[in-house]
C-alpha positions in Angstrom: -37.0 32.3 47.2 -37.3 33.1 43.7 -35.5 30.7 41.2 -31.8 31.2 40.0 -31.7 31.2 36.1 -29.1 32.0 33.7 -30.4 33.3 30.3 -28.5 32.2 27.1 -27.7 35.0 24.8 -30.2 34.5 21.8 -33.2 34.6 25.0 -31.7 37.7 25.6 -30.7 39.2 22.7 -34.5 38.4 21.4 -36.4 39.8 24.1 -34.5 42.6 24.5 -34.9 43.6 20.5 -37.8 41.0 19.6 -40.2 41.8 22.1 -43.2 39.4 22.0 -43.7 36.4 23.9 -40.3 36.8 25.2 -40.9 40.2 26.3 -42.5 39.1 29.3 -39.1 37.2 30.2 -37.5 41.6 30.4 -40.6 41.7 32.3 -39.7 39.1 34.7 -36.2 39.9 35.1 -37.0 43.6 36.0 -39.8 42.6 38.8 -36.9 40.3 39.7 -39.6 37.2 40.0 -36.0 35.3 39.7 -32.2 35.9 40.2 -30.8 36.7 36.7 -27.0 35.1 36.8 -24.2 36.4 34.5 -20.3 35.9 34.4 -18.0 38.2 32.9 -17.9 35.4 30.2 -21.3 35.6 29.3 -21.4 39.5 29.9 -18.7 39.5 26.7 -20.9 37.4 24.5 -24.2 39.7 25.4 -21.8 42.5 23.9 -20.2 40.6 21.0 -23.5 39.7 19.4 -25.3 43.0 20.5 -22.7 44.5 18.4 -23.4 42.8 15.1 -23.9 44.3 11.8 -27.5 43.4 11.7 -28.8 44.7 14.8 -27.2 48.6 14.0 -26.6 49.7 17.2 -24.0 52.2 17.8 -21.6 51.4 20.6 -23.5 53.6 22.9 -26.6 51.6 22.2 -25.0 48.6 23.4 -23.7 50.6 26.3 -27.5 51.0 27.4 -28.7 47.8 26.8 -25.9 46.4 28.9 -25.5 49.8 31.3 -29.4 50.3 31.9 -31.4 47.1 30.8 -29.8 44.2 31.8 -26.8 44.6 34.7 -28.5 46.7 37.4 -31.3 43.5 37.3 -28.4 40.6 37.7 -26.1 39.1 40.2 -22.6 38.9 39.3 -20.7 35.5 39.5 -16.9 34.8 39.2 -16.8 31.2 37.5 -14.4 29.8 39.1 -14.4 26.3 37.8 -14.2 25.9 33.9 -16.8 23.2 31.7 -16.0 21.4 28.4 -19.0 19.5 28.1 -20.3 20.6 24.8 -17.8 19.6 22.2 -19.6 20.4 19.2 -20.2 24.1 20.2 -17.9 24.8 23.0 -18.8 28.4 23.7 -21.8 27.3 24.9 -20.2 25.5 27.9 -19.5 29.3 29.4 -23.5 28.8 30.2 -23.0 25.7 31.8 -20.4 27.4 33.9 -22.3 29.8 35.0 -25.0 28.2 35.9 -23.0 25.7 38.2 -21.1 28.1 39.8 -24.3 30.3 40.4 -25.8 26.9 42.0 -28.7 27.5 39.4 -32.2 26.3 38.5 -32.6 26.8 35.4 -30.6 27.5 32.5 -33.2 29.0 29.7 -31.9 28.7 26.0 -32.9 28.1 22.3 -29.9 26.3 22.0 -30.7 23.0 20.2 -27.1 21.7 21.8 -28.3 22.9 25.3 -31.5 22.2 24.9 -30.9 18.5 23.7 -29.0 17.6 27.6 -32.4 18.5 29.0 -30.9 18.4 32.5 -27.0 19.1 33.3 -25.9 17.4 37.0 -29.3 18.3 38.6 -29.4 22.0 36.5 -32.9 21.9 34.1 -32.0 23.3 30.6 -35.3 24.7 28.9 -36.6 26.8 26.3 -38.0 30.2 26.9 -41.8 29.4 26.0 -41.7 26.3 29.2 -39.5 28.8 31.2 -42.1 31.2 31.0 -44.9 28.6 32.0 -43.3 27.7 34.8 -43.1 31.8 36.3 -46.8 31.4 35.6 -47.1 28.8 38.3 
């Protein structure tokens, strides 16, 4: 069974426009080696920050991204139960949510505040680069 991960917005956001190293994670996702979780939460922030100034997309850029590159490879969660564990960046708790609810392996970010609790109630919390290692496996 492959692993359950949820993928914090900046993974995203950089693989999908960075390419790289973290390209392989697009790779990955689309091969469905694991089960990409999302929530309508964190479906809202991949839009919010895909539409920022610096990354000039048009809205029907975004629409693509979303549309064609990144919900036809995910499984859908309503979060049902809601997480204030991060106070000193409390959007970041809509991960944590997700991740729960989604019963979770991994939660990959570059999130020094998510990345600092290492493990959340048995969920690991770990950067892209050790993420990646471990797919390797």
């Amino acid at each position: 069974m492959p692993p359950k991960v949820v993928l914090d917005t900046n993974v995203v956001v950089s693989a999908v426009f960075f390419g790289g190293e973290l390209d392989r994670i697009v790779k990955l996702w689309k091969k469905k080696r694991f089960v990409f979780l999302i929530s309508r939460e964190i479906l809202e922030e991949y839009v919010r920050v895909l539409a920022y100034p610096e990354f000039k997309l048009l809205k029907g850029d975004v629409e693509r991204i979303i549309y064609k590159e990144i919900l036809p490879y995910t499984e859908s969660l309503i979060v049902k139960k809601k997480i204030n564990f991060i106070k000193e960046d409390p959007p970041d708790n809509i991960f944590l949510e997700c991740a729960k609810q989604g019963e979770a392996d991994y939660l990959v970010s570059g999130d020094k505040h998510l990345l600092l609790l290492k493990n959340y109630d048995g969920l690991k919390i770990i950067a892209p680069g050790e993420f990646l290692n471990l797919m390797e496996e």
